[in-house]
C-alpha positions, 0 to 999 in steps of 0.5 A: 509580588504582593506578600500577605500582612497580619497586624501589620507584619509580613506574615514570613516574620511570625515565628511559629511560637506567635502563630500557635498563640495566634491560633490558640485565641481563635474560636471554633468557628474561626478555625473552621472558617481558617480550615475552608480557607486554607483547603485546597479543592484540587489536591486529590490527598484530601478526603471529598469531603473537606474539599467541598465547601458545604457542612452540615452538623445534620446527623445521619438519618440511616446507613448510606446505601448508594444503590438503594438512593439510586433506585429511589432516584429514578423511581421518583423521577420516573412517577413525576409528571413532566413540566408544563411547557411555557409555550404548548407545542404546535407541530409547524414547517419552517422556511419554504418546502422544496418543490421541483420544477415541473418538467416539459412534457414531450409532445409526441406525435400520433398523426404521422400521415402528414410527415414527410419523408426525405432522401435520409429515410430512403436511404435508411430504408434501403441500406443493407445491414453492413451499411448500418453497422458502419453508420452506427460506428460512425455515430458512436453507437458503440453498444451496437458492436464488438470490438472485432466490428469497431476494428474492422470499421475504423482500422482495417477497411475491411468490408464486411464480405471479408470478416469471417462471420460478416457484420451482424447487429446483435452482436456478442462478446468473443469467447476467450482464447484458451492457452495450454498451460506452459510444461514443468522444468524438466531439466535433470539437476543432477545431470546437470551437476555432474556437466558442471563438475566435468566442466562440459562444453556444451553447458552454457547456460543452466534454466531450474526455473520453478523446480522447488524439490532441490534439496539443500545439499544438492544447490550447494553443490551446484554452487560450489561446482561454480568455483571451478566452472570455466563454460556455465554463461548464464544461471537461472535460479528464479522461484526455487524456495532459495534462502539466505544460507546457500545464497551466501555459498553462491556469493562465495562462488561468483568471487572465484567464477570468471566466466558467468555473464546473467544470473537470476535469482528471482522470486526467492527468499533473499533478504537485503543484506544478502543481496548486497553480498551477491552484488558485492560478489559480482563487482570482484571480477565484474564479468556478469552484466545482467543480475535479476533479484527482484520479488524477494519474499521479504519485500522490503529490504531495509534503507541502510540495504538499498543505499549499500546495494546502490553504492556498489552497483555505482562501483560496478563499471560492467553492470547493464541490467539490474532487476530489482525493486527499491523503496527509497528514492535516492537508490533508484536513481543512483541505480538508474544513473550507473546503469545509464552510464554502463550503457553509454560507454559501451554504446561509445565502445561500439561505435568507435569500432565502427569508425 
């Protein structure tokens, strides 16, 4: 490390008394030039203008005014003439100008006396307007027919007598089949509540599809109703505004219900966590082997839900279906694998009982 010498002395051994002896002998002129020296241009603590190098002892012609100097500024710019170029401009192409290649014109014959007509041209000729249309599939002139036309060419065999409508050349689209809007759910929800308390056999399976009027009170009666409930097999709660608070309800429900096999609850507004207590519900008696929980409304469940919900459907030994939707990879195929695995065993089960 190279260290600075005044006088031959390392200036770190000057004492301060020396340096201001030191100073006190310099002129004004040193002083200042010691000043430049000593500034630092980058340190933002110092006014601009000791910072910058350039001194005057010029004194002030007027007051400053930055707005006026611009003005003048570009006033005097724009009244000045522009610089005489060195070289005086001449407008000029560079390099070679495109050119496209001129194409071969097509000779088209006028004089079709002298053309002689094959077999194909009688052919042509005589073919009936069924035959065209064959030969145009045939070619792949598929713009000169529909799909019924195209089918019947190639699929069906069907000659052209036996399409209703026959083959023709101008052809259109089919008009679109109109289908009769499905019915509402008609089903009585408290009629069906007072079968569930009653534990009425003929209540195997429960459809409120769709029927988004349930009251709140009325779907934790339903809910708890299961508790008791030794025939109900199979729930439908699909797209019934169904929430996190009365989904918790119905987890408490399936813990003590031993005779339910499906449940959907689709198209809702269950959360991740919420899931997982339904899932966790039905691993207790494991008696439901086909669970639908897709198209929540919060469609991302979170990943600590997703793994939580993977491991307890690998718990669940029962468990054939399971509808729902998964962002992270790893759950997907934990899920699949369970799944598989449910699947296979009672595949075993069943041909064990047939040898």
């Amino acid at each position: 490390m190279s260290t600075i010498e005044v006088f031959n002395r390392d200036v770190k051994t000057f004492k301060e008394s020396e340096i201001d002896d030191l100073l006190s002998k310099l002129t004004k002129e040193e002083l200042e030039e010691l000043h430049l020296e000593l500034v630092d241009s980058d340190d933002p603590h110092i006014p601009p203008s000791d910072r910058c190098r350039y001194k005057t002892d010029k004194e002030a012609s007027g007051p400053f005014d930055r707005q006026k100097l611009l003005e003048y500024l570009e006033t005097k710019a724009a009244k000045e003439k522009d610089w005489a170029d060195a070289k005086p401009y001449v407008k000029e192409t560079r390099g070679k100008v495109w050119k496209p290649k001129e194409a071969d014109k097509v000779v088209i014959r006028k004089d079709l006396d002298d053309v002689v007509e094959t077999e194909w041209d009688e052919a042509l000729k005589s073919a009936t307007e069924d035959e065209l249309v064959d030969l145009a599939a045939v070619l792949g002139f598929h713009g000169l027919l529909n799909q019924n036309q195209y089918h019947h060419a190639f699929v069906s065999g069907k000659q052209a007598a036996e399409i209703p409508g026959g083959l023709q050349s101008i052809t259109k689209c089919e008009p679109c089949k109109q289908y009769e809007n499905e019915p509402a759910n008609d089903t009585d929800v408290e009629l069906s509540l007072r079968k569930l308390i009653g534990n009425d056999a003929t209540l195997t399976e429960l459809n409120l599809n769709n029927i988004k009027e349930i009251p709140n009170e009325l779907l934790l009666d339903i809910f708890n109703s299961l508790k008791s409930n030794t025939v109900l097999e199979k729930l439908h709660l699909a797209n019934i505004g169904l929430t996190d608070k009365p989904a918790k309800v119905l987890a408490e429900a399936i813990r003590e219900n031993r005779r339910l096999t499906m449940l959907n609850v689709e198209s809702n507004f269950l959360s991740g966590q919420t899931i997982a207590d339904l899932v966790r519900s039905v691993n207790c008696h494991q008696t439901i082997v086909d669970l639908k929980v897709a198209n929540q409304r919060p469609q991302v469940l979170g990943v600590k839900s997703e793994m939580e919900i993977a491991e307890l459907v690998k718990r669940n030994k029962t468990l054939l279906k399971f509808s729902i939707f998964l962002e992270v990879p790893a759950a997907r195929i934990e899920i699949s694998k369970s799944l598989q695995a449910n699947n296979d065993a009672l595949r075993q089960v069943r041909v064990d009982k047939k040898i």
